[in-house]
N, C-alpha and C positions, 0 to 999 in steps of 0.2 A: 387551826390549832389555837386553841385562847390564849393569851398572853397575859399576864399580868404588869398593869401600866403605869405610871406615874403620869399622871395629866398636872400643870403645875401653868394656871390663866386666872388672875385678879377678874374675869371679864366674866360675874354666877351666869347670866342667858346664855351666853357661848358654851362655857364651860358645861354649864347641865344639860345643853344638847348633846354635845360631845361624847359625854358619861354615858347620857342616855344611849346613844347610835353604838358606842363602844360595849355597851354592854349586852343589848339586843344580838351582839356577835358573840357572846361568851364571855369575853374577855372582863379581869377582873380589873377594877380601874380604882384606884387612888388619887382624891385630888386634893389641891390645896392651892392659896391665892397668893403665897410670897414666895418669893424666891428663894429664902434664907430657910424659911421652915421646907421646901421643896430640894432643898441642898441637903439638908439631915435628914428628910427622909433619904433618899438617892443615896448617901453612903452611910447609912445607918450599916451597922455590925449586921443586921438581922435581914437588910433589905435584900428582896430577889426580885426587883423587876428587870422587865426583859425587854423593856420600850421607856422612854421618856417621850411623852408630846409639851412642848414648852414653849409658852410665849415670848414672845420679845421684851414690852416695856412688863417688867412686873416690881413692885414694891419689896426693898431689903437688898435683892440681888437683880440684876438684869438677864434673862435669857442667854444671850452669849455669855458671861461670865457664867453662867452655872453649866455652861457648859466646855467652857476652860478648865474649869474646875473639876467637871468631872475626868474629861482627858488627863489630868496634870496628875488626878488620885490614879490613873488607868485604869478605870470604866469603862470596858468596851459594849456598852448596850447600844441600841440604835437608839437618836438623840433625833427628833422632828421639833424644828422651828416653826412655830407661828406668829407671823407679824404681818400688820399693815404697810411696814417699809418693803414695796414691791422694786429699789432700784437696785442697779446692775451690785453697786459700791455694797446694798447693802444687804445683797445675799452675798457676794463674797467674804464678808464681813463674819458673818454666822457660818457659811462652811468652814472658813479657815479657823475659828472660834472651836468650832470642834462636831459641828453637825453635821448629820447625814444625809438630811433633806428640811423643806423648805416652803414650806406651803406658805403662797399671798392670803390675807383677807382682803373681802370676802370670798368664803371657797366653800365648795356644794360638797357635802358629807359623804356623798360619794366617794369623792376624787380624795378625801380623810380616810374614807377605808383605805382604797389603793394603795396609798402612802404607804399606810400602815401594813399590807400584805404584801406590799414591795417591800419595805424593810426586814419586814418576817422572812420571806425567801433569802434573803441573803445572807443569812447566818447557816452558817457551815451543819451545822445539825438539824436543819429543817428539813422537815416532808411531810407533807400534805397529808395527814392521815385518811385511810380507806373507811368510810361511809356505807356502812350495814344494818339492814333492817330486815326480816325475817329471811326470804330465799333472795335481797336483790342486794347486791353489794357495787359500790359504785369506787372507782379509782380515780381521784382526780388529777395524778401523774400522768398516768396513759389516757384518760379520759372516755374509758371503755366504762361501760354498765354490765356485769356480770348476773344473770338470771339463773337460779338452779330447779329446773322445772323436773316432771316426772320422767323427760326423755332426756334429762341431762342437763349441763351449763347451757344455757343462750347468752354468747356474746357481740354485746352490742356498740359499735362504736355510736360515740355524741358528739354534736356540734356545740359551737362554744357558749350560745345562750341556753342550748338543752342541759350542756354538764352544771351550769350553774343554776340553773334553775330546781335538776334533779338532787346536784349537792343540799341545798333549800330543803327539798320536803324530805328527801333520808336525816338532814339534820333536826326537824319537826317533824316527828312521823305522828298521823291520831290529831295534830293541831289544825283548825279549819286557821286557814291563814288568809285574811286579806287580799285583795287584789293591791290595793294600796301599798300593802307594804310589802309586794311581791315588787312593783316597782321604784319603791324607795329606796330597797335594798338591791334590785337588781339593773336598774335603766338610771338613766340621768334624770334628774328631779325635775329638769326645766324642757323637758315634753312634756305635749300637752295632756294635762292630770286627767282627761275623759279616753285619754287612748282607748282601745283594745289591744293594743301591744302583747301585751299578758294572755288574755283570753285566745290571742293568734297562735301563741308561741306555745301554750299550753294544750293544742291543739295540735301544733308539729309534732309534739312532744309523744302525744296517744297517737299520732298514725305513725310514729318512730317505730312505738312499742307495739302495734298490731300487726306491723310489715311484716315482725317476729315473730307473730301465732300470740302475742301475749297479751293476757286479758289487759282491761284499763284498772290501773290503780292508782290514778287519780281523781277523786272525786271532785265534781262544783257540789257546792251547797249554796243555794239559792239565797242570792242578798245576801251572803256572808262571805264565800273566797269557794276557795279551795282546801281538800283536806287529802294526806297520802294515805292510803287505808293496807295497814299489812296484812288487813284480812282479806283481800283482793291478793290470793297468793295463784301461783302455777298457770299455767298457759292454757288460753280458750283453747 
């Protein structure tokens, strides 16, 4: 579900990675490099975000004080700390300050989503919206894949790299998508970048859906990725 975020890191390379990775997810992202103009946004009259990611040292305000501040105003969005100070003193510091979590630099963009979808889950009115594309509708609560073929529903349960993978391309349907960025956004950045991981998995994936009578509706496209094709509809 996208969020709309307040990113608030003096640090532009970091920060327009950030933006970048955060936005490639949906999510609408506001940034800005002081603390003080990161504070007025945050409780502007008009503001609706629904996540803060906030540095530690920043210019005007500090990281924990803006996030005093926002506790002291009662703010209840989820508040992620970013900082280089990795000791015990000084995440306690920052949780008791008013934060929810706590990310060290340096830290793999990955483990910034997570953060960030663990924080999302924890709000009381979250659910995972169900992911539909012509006849396949996927639930990422139950983790089942639902098929509506000519002889009826085929329900399919997924394993945990398949439901994220199939979340993926019902979220991109028609987009040939990278192998690259199948594993930037779904594995850890720091295996090795020639894997076939992807190419394997994407593979379980079509003998998931065959076991079921169902045609393949994932396509490779040669030297470019993969692409989910809704015109690849109904069961071989």
């Amino acid at each position: 579900m996208p969020l709309r975020i307040l990113l608030v890191d003096d640090e532009r390379e970091l920060a327009g990675a950030v933006q970048t990775v955060l936005q490639r997810q949906g999510h609408v992202v506001d940034h800005c490099a002081d603390g003080l103009a990161g504070w007025t946004l945050l409780s502007g009259e008009l503001a609706r975000y629904e996540l803060a990611i906030v540095d530690w040292m920043l210019p005007g305000l500090s990281g924990p004080e803006l996030c005093r501040r926002a506790r002291s105003a009662g703010l209840a969005l989820p508040l992620l700390l970013l900082t280089a100070r990795a000791g015990t003193a000084d995440r306690v510091e920052g949780l008791d300050a008013g934060a929810d979590d706590y990310l060290s630099k340096p830290f793999a963009m990955e483990e910034l989503l997570a953060r960030v979808r663990a924080l999302q889950r924890r709000q009381p009115s979250y659910r995972e919206p169900e992911l539909e594309v012509g006849p396949y509708r996927f639930d990422p609560q139950s983790g089942q894949l639902q098929v509506s073929t000519s002889a009826g529903v085929v329900t399919i349960p997924l394993a945990g790299k398949e439901q994220q993978l199939m979340a993926y391309f019902l979220a991109h349907p028609e987009r040939i998508i990278p192998g690259s960025e199948l594993r930037s956004q779904l594995w850890d950045l720091h295996q090795d970048p020639v894997s076939n991981v992807v190419a394997a998995q994407v593979r379980l994936l079509r003998r998931r859906l065959a076991v079921h009578g169902l045609a393949c509706l994932i396509e490779t496209v040669p030297s470019r990725g993969y692409r989910f094709s809704s015109m690849v509809l109904g069961a071989s």
